[in-house]
C-alpha beads as a LAMMPS data file, in Angstrom:
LAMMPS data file: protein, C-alpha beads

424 atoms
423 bonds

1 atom types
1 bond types

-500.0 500.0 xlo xhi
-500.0 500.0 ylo yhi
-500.0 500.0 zlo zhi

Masses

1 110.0

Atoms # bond

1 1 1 0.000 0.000 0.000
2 1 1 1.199 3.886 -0.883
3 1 1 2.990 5.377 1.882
4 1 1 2.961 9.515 2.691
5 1 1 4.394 12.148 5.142
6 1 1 2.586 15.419 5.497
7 1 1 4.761 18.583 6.636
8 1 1 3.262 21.968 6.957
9 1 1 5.919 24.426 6.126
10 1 1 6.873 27.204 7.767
11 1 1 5.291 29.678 5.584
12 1 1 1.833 27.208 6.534
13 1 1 2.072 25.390 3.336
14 1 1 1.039 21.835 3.362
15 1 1 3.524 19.167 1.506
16 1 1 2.471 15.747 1.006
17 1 1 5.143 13.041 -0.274
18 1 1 4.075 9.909 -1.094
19 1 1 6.703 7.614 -2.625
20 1 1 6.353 5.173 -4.991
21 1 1 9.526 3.314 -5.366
22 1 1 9.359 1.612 -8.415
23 1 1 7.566 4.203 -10.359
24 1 1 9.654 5.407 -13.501
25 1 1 7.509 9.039 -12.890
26 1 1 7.225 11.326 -10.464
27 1 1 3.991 13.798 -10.319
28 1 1 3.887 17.224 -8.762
29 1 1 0.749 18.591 -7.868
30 1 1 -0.245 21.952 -6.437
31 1 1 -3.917 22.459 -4.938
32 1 1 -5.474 25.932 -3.735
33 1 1 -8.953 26.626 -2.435
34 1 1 -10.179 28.823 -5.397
35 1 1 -12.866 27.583 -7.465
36 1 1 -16.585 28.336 -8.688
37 1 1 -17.877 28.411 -5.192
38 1 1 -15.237 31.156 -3.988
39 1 1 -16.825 33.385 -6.517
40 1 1 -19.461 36.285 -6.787
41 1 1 -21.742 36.350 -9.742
42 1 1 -19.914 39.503 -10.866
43 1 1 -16.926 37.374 -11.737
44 1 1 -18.234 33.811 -12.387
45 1 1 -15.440 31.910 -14.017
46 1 1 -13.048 33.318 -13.081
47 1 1 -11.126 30.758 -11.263
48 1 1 -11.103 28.820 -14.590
49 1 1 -10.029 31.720 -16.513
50 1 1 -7.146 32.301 -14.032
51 1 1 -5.671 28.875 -14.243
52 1 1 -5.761 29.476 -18.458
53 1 1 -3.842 32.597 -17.707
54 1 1 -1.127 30.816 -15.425
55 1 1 -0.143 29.445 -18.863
56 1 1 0.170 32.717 -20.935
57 1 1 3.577 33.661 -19.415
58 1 1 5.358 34.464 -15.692
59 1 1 8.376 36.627 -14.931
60 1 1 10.852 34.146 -15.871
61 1 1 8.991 32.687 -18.647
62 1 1 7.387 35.738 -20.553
63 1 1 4.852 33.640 -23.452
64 1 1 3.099 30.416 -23.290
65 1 1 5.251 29.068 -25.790
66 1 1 8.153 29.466 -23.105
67 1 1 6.386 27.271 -20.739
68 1 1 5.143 24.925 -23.355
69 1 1 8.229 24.239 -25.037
70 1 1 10.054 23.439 -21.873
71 1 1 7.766 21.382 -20.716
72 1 1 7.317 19.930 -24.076
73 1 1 11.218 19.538 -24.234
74 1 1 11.461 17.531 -21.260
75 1 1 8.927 14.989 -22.188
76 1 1 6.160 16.373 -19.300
77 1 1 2.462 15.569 -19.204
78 1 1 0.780 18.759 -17.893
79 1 1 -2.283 20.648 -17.654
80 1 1 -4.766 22.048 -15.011
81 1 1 -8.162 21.842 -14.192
82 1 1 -10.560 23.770 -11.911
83 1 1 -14.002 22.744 -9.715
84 1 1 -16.378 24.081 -7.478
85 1 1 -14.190 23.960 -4.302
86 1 1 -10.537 24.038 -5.866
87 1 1 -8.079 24.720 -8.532
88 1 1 -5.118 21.890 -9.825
89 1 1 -1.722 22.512 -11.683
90 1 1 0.365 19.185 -12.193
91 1 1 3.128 18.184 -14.429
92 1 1 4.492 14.536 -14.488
93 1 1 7.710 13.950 -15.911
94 1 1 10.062 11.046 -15.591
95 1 1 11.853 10.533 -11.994
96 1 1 15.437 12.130 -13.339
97 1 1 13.481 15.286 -14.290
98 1 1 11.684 15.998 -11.516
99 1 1 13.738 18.833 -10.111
100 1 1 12.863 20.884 -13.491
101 1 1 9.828 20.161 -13.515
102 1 1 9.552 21.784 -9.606
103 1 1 11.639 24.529 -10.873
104 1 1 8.356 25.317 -13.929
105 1 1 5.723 25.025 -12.005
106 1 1 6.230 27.105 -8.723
107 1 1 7.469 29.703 -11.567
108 1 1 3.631 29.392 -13.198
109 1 1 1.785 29.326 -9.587
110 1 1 3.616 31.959 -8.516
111 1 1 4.772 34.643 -11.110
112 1 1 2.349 34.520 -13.224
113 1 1 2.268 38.590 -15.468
114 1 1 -1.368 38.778 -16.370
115 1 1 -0.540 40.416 -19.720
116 1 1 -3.872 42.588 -20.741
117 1 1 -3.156 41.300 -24.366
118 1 1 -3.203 37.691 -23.282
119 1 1 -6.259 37.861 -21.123
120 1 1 -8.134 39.298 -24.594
121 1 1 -6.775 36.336 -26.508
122 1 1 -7.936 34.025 -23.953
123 1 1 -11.469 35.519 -23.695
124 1 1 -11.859 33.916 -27.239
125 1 1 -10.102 30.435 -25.946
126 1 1 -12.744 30.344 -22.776
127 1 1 -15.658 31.256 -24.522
128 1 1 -15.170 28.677 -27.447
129 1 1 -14.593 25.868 -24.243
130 1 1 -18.109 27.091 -22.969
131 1 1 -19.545 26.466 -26.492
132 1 1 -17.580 23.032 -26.516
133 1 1 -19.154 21.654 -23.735
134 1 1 -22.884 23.412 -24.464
135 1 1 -22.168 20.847 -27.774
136 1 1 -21.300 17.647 -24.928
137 1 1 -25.077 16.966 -23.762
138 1 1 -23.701 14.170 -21.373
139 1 1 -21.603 16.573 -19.854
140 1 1 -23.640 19.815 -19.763
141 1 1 -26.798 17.790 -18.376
142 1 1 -24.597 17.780 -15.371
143 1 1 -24.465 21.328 -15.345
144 1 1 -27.817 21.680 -15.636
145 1 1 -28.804 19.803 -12.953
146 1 1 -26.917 21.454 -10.455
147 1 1 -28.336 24.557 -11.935
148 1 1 -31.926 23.063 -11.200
149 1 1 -30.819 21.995 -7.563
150 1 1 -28.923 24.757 -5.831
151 1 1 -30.114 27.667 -8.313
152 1 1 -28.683 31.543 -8.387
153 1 1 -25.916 30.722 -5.952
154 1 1 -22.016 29.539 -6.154
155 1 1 -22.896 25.907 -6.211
156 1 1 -25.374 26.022 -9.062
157 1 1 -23.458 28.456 -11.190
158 1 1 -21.102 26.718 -14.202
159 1 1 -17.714 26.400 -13.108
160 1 1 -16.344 28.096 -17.191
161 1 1 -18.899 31.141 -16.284
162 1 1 -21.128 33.070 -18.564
163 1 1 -19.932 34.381 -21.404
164 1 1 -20.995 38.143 -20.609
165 1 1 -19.147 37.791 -17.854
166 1 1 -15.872 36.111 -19.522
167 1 1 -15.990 39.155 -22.009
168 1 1 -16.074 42.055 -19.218
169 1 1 -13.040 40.838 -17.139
170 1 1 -9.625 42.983 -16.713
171 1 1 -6.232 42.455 -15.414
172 1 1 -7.538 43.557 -12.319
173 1 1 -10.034 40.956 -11.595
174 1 1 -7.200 38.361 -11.802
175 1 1 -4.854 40.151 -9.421
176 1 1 -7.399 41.340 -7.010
177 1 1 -8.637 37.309 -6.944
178 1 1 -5.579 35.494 -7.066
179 1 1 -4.098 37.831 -4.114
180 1 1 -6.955 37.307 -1.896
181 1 1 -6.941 33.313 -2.096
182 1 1 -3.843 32.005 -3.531
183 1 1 -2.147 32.421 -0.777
184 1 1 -0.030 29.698 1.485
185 1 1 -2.573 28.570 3.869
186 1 1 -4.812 27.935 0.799
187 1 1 -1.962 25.681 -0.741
188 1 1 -1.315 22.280 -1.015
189 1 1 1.699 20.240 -2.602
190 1 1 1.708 16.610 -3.634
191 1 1 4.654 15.108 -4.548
192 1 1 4.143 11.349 -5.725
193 1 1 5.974 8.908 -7.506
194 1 1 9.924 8.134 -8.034
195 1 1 12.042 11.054 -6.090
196 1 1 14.666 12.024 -3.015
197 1 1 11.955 13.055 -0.416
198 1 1 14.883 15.512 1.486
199 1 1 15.593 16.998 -1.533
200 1 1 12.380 17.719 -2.948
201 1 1 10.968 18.850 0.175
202 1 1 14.229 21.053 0.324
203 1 1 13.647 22.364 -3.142
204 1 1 9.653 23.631 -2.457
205 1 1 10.357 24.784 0.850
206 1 1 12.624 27.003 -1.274
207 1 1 10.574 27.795 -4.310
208 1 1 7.591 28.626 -2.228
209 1 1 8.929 30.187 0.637
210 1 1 7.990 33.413 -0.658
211 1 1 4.028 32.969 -1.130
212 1 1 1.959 35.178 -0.299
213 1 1 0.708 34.698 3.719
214 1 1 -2.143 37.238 3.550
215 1 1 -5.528 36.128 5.236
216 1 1 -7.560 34.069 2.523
217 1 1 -10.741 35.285 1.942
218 1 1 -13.988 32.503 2.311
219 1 1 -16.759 31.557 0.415
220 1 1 -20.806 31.602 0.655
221 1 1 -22.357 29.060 2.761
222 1 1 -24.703 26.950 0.275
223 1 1 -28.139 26.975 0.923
224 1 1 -30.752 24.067 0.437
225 1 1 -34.335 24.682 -0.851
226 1 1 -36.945 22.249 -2.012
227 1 1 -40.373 21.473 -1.061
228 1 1 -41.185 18.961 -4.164
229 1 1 -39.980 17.136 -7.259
230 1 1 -38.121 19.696 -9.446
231 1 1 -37.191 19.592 -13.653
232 1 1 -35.226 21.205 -15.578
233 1 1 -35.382 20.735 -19.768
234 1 1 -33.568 22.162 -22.409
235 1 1 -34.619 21.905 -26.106
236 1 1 -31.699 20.760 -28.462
237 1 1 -31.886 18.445 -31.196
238 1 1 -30.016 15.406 -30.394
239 1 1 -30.166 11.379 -30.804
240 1 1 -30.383 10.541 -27.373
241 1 1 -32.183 12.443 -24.678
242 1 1 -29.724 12.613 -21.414
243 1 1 -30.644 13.077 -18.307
244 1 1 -29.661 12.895 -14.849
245 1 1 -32.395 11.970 -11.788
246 1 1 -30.858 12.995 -8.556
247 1 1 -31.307 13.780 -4.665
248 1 1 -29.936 16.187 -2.317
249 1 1 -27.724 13.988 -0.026
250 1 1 -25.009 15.138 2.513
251 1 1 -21.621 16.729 2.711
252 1 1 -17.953 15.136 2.064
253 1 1 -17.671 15.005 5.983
254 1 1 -20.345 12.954 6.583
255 1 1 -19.363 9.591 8.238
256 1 1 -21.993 8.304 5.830
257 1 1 -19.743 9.222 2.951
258 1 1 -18.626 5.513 2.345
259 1 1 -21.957 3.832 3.043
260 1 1 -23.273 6.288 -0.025
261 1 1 -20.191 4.887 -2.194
262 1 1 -21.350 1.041 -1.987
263 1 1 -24.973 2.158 -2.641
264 1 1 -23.678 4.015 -5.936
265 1 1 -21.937 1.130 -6.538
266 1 1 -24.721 -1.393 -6.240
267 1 1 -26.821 0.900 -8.403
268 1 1 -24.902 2.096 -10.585
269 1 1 -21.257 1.199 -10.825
270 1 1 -20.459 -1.550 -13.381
271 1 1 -22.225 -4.017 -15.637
272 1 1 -23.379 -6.103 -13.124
273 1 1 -24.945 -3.131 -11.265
274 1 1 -28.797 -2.798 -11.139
275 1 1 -29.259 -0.098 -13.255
276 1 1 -27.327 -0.851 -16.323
277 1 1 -29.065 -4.583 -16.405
278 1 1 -32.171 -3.164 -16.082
279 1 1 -31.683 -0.235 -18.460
280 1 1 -29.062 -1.285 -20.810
281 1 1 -29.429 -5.060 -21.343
282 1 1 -33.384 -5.071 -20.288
283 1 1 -34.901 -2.523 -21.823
284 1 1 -31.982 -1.863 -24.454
285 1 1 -32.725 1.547 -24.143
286 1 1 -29.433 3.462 -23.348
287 1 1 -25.676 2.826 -24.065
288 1 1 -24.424 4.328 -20.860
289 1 1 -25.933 4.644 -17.073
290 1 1 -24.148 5.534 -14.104
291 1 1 -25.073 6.308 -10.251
292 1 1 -23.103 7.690 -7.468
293 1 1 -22.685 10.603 -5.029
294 1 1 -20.999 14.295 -5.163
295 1 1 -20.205 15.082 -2.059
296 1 1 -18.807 18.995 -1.398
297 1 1 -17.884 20.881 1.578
298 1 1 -21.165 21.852 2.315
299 1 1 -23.713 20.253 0.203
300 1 1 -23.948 17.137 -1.882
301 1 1 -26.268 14.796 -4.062
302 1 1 -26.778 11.184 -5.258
303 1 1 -27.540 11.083 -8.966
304 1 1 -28.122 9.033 -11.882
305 1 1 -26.890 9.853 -14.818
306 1 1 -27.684 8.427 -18.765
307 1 1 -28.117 9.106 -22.699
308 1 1 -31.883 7.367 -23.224
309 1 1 -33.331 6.313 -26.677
310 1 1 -36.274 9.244 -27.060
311 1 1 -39.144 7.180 -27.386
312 1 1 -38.074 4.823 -24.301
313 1 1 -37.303 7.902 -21.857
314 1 1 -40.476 7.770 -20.142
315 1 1 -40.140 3.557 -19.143
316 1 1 -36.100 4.668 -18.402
317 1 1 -37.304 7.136 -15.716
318 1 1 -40.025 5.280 -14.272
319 1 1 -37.369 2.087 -13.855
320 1 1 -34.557 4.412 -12.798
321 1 1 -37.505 5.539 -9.557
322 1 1 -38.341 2.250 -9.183
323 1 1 -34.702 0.922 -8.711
324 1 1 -33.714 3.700 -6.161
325 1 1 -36.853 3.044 -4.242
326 1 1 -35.782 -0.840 -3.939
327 1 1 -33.047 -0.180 -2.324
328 1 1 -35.009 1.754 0.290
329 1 1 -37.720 -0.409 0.781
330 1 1 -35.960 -3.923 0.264
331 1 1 -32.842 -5.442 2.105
332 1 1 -29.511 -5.390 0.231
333 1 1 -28.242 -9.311 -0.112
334 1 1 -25.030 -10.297 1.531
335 1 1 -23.945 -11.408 -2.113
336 1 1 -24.855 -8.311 -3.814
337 1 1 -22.860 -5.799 -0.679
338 1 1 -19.514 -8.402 -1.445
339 1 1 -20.046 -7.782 -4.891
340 1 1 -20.292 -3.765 -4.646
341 1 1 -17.325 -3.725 -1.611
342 1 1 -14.579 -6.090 -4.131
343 1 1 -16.086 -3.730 -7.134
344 1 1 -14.959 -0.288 -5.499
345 1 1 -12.037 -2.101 -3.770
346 1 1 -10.163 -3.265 -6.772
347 1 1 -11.071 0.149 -8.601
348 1 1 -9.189 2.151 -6.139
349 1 1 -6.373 0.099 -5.773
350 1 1 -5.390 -0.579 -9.663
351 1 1 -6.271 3.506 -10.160
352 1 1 -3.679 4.141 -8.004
353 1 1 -0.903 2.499 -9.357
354 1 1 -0.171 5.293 -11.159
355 1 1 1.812 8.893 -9.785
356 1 1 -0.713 11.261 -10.894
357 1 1 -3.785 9.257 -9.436
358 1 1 -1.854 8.891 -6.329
359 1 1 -1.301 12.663 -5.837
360 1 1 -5.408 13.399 -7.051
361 1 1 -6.125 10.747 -4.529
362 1 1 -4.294 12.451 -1.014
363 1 1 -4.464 15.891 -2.860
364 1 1 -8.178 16.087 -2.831
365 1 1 -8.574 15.020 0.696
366 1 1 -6.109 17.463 1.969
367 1 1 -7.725 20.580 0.627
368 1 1 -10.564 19.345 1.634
369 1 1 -9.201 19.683 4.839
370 1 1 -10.085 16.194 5.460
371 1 1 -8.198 13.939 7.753
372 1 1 -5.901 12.207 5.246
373 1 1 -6.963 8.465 4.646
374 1 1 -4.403 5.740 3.362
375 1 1 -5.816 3.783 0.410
376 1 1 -5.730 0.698 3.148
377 1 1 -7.882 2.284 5.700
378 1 1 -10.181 3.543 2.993
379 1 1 -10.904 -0.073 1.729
380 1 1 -11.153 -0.903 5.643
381 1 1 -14.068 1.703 5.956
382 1 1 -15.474 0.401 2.802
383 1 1 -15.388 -3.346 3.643
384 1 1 -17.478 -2.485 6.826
385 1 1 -20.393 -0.686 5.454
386 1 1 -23.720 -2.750 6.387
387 1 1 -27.036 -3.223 4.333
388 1 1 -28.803 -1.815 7.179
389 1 1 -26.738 1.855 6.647
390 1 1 -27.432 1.591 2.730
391 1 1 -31.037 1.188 3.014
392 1 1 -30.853 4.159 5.656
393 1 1 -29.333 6.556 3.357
394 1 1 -32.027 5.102 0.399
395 1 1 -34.779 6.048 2.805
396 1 1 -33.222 9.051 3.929
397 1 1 -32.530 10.998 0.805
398 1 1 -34.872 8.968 -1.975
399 1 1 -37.706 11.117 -1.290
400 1 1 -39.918 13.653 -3.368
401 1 1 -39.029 16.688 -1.243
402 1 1 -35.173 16.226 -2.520
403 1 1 -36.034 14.684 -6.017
404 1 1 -34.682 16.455 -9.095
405 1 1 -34.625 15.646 -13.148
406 1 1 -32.447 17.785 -15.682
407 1 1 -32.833 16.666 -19.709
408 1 1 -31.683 17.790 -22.519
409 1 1 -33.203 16.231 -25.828
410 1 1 -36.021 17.513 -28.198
411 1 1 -38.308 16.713 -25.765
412 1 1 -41.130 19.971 -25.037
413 1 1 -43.312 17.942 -22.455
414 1 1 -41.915 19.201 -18.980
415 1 1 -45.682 19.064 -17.287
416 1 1 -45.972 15.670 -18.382
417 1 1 -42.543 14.491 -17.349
418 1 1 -43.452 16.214 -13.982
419 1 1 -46.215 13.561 -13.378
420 1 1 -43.635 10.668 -13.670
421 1 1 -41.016 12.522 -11.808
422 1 1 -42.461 10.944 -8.068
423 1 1 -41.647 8.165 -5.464
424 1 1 -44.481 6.491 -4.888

Bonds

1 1 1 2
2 1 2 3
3 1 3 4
4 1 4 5
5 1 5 6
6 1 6 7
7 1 7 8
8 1 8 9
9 1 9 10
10 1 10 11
11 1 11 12
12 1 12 13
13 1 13 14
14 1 14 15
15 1 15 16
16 1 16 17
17 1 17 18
18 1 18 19
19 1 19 20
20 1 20 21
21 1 21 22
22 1 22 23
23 1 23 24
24 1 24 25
25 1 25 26
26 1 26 27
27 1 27 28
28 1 28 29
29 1 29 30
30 1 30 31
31 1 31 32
32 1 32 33
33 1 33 34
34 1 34 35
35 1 35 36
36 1 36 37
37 1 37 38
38 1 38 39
39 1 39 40
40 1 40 41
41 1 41 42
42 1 42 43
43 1 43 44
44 1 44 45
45 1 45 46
46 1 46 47
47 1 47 48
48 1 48 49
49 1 49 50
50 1 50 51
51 1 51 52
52 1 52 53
53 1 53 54
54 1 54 55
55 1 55 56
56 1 56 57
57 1 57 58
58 1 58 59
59 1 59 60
60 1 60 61
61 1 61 62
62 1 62 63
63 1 63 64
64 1 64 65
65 1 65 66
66 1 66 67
67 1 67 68
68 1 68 69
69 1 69 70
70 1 70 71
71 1 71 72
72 1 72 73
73 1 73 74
74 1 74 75
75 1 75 76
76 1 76 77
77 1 77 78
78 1 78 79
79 1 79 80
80 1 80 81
81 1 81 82
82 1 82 83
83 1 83 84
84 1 84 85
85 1 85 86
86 1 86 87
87 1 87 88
88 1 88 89
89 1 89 90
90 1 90 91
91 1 91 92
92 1 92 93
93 1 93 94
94 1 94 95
95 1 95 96
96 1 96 97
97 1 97 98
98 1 98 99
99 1 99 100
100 1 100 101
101 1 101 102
102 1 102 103
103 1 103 104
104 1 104 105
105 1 105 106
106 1 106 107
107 1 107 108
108 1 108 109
109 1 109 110
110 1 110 111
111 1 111 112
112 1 112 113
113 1 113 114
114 1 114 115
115 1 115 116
116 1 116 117
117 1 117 118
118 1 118 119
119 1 119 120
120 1 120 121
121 1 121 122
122 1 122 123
123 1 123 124
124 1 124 125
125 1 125 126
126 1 126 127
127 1 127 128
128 1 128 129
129 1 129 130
130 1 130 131
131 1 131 132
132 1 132 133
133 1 133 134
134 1 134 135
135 1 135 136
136 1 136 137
137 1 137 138
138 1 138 139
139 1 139 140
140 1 140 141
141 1 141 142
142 1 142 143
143 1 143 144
144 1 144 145
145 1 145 146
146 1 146 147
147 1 147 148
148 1 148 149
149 1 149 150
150 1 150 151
151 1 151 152
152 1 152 153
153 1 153 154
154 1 154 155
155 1 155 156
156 1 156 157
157 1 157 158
158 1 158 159
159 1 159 160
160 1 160 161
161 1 161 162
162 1 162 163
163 1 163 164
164 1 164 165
165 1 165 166
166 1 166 167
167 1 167 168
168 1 168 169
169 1 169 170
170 1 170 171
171 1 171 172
172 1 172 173
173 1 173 174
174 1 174 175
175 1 175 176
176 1 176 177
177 1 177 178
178 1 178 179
179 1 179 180
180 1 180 181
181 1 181 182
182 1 182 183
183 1 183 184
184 1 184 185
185 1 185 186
186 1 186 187
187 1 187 188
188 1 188 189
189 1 189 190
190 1 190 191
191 1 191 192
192 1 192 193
193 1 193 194
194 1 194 195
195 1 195 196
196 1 196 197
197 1 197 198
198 1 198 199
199 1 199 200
200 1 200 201
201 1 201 202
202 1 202 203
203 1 203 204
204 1 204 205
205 1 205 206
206 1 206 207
207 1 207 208
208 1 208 209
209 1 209 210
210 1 210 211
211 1 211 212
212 1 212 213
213 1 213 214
214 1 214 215
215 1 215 216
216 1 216 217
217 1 217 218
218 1 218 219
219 1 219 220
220 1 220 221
221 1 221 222
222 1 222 223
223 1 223 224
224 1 224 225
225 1 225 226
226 1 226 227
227 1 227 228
228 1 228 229
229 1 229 230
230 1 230 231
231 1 231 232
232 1 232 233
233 1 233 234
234 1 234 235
235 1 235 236
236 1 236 237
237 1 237 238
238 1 238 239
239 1 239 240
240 1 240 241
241 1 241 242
242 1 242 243
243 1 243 244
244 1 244 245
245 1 245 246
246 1 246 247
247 1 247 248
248 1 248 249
249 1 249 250
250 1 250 251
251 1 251 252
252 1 252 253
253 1 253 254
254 1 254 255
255 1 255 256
256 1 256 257
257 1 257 258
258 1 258 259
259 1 259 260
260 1 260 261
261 1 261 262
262 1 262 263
263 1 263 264
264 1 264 265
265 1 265 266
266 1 266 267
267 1 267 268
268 1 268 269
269 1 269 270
270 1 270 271
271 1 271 272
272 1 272 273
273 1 273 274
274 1 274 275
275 1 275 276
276 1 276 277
277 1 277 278
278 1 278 279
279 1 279 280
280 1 280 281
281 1 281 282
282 1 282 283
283 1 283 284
284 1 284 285
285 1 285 286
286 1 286 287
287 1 287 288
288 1 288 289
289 1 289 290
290 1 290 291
291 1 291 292
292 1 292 293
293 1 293 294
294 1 294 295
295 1 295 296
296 1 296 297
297 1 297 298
298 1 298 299
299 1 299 300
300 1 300 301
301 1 301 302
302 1 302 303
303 1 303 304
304 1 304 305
305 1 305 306
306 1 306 307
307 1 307 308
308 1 308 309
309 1 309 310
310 1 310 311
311 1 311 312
312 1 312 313
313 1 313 314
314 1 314 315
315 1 315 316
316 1 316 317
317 1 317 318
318 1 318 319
319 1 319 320
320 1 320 321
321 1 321 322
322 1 322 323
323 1 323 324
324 1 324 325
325 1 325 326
326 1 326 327
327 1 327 328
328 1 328 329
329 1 329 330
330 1 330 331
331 1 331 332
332 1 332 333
333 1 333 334
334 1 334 335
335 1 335 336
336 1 336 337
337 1 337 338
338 1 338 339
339 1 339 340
340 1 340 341
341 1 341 342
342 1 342 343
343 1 343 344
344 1 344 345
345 1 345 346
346 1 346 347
347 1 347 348
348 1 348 349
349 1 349 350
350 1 350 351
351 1 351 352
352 1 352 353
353 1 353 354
354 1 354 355
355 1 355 356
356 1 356 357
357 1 357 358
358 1 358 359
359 1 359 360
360 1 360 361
361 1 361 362
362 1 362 363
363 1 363 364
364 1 364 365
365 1 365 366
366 1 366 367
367 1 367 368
368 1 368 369
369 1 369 370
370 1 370 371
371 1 371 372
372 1 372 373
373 1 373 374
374 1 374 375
375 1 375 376
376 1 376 377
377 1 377 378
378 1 378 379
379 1 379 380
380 1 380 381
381 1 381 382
382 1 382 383
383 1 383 384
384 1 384 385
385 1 385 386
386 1 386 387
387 1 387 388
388 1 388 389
389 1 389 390
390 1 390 391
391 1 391 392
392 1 392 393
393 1 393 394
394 1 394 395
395 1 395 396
396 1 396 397
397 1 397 398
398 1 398 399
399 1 399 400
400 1 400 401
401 1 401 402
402 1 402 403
403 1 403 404
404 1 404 405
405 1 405 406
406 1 406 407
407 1 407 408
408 1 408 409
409 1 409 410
410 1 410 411
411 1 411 412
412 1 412 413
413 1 413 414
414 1 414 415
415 1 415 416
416 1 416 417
417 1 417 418
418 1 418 419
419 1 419 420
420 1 420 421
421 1 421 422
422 1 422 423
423 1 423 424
């Protein structure tokens, strides 16, 4: 099993090395609070459109061809990604390399120039990613269903923004942000993989020893609202409608957490699962189904997600209701738990032979500020979830006062999709 130290530096940073000894790559990752949910409406998006801009040139490395072609040159896989809750910047390079690869990107997390002419350039690059994923039903049903659930608030705003809002944004909305949460408190390192733990923890405390240690500024608590079954649809010509069916559920602290894994599991989370036998080899009505939870630091759902044959959506949602409300009203088998616990269980283990999954895997807990789980204890916590706590959670959360349905298809029947939309 994966090994790590955690060390909070000096400066309040918190490093996590986890070695992997015969791993041929090492991974750097670097975590700060600052996502969608840290956001006011004023500047939605901006989080993503900062990490873009972290790209576009720093101090030592004026143009994004600088960065590019060094990281290019030394055979690197990089990128970055944003969420609700935080933003990522990794490169993984092989082991020998590693101390370069440091060297780039504290340069891009921390110098970054915020040239005026870049940020116009990239206006074009965001906005064209917005229209990208508007074209990605599967993924923007997603989006839409958040939308439906938490509404005009930080969690139910899109993580790219809205394109007005893309368009109006300065050099001073990036500098103004990034100073008041990118700062070391905020941070989180992950080093994982091949590497010489004294000298890499030597060479960050170094590189980062002069981040900012200004107060980090918070974010607005989410608030939960629903007295019935809710829908969202948008029109769009497509071959499949996709939808997802979800209920409001519980936070990422909740010691229910892994109880809500198996059920997603049992549900949802291979071939043998219930869903995709009854809706994929059944009814032959959709190519893809999936169930499981999203847990946040203050809210969190259980959804199911799938691309349905049009005329077969109606029978799809009725057996997708009808499966959920099983597992409320009827006892898990022994069998069926094994199956789900040995399911998840391998998952984890063979995703995390790798140095960047190992680095997502204690990264995300620590800025979480979670208390940091080994992949062994995890499975532990797993393997002792009962039948009796899945069916609790079913009954808890599978109810019509936290039921919700996004589509997107041709479909112009949201009344009568409303009447199907019910536990009974």
């Amino acid at each position: 099993m994966p090994s790590y130290t955690r060390t909070v530096l000096p400066n309040s940073l918190r490093l996590i090395l986890a070695p992997q000894k015969d791993s041929v790559a090492t991974t750097i990752l670097v975590l700060v609070e600052a996502g969608s949910k840290y956001e006011t409406k004023d500047i939605n998006g901006l989080s993503h459109f900062l990490e873009h801009m972290c790209f576009k040139g720093t101090t030592k490395r004026p143009t994004a061809m600088h960065i590019a072609g060094e990281l290019d040159g030394i055979g690197a896989e990089y990128n970055a990604f944003t969420s609700q809750e935080w933003t990522g910047y990794f490169v993984k390079v092989q082991a020998h390399k590693s101390e370069q690869a440091i060297d780039i990107i504290s340069d891009l997390y921390l110098n970054p120039v915020f040239d005026p002419a870049e940020i116009e350039k990239e206006k074009g690059v965001i906005i064209e990613e917005i229209n990208m994923y508007e074209d990605l039903p599967p993924r923007r049903v997603q989006e839409i269903f958040t939308q439906l659930v938490y509404g005009d608030q930080p969690a139910g705003w899109d993580i790219g923004g809205r394109k007005e809002v893309i368009r109006a944004m300065t050099r001073d909305h990036f500098t103004k942000y990034r100073g008041e949460h990118y700062v070391a408190q905020a941070t989180a390192i992950v080093v994982a993989g091949a590497f010489d733990e004294k000298k890499v923890q030597k060479q960050i405390e170094e590189q980062f020893k002069n981040l900012s240690t200004e107060k980090k500024f918070g974010k607005v608590a989410t608030t939960e609202s629903q007295s019935e079954p809710q829908i969202k649809v948008q029109f769009k010509e497509s071959d499949q409608t996709h939808l997802v069916i979800g209920c409001r559920a519980f936070n990422a602290f909740d010691k229910r957490r892994y109880a809500i894994e198996v059920m997603g599991d049992i549900l949802g989370g291979g071939m043998s699962s219930r869903l995709f036998q009854k809706v994929r080899e059944e009814l032959g009505a959709a190519y893809y189904i999936k169930a499981g939870a999203d847990l946040f630091s203050d809210h969190g759902f259980f959804a199911v997600s799938s691309g349905v044959e049009h005329s077969k959506l109606k029978i799809v949602i009725q057996a997708i209701l009808e499966e959920l409300q099983k597992v409320a009203k009827q006892p898990i088998t022994p069998a069926e738990l094994t199956r789900a616990k040995e399911h998840l269980s391998g998952g984890l283990l063979l995703g995390l032979e790798t140095s960047d999954a190992l680095a997502n895997y204690f990264g995300g807990q620590e800025i979480m500020k979670q208390d940091l789980i080994s992949p062994e204890d995890l499975l532990k916590k797993i393997h002792a979830v009962t039948a009796e706590e899945v069916q609790s959670i079913a009954r808890e959360i599978f109810k019509n006062e936290k039921l919700n349905m996004a589509l997107i298809g041709p479909q112009k029947l949201p009344d009568e999709l409303r009447g199907l939309l019910r536990f009974l």
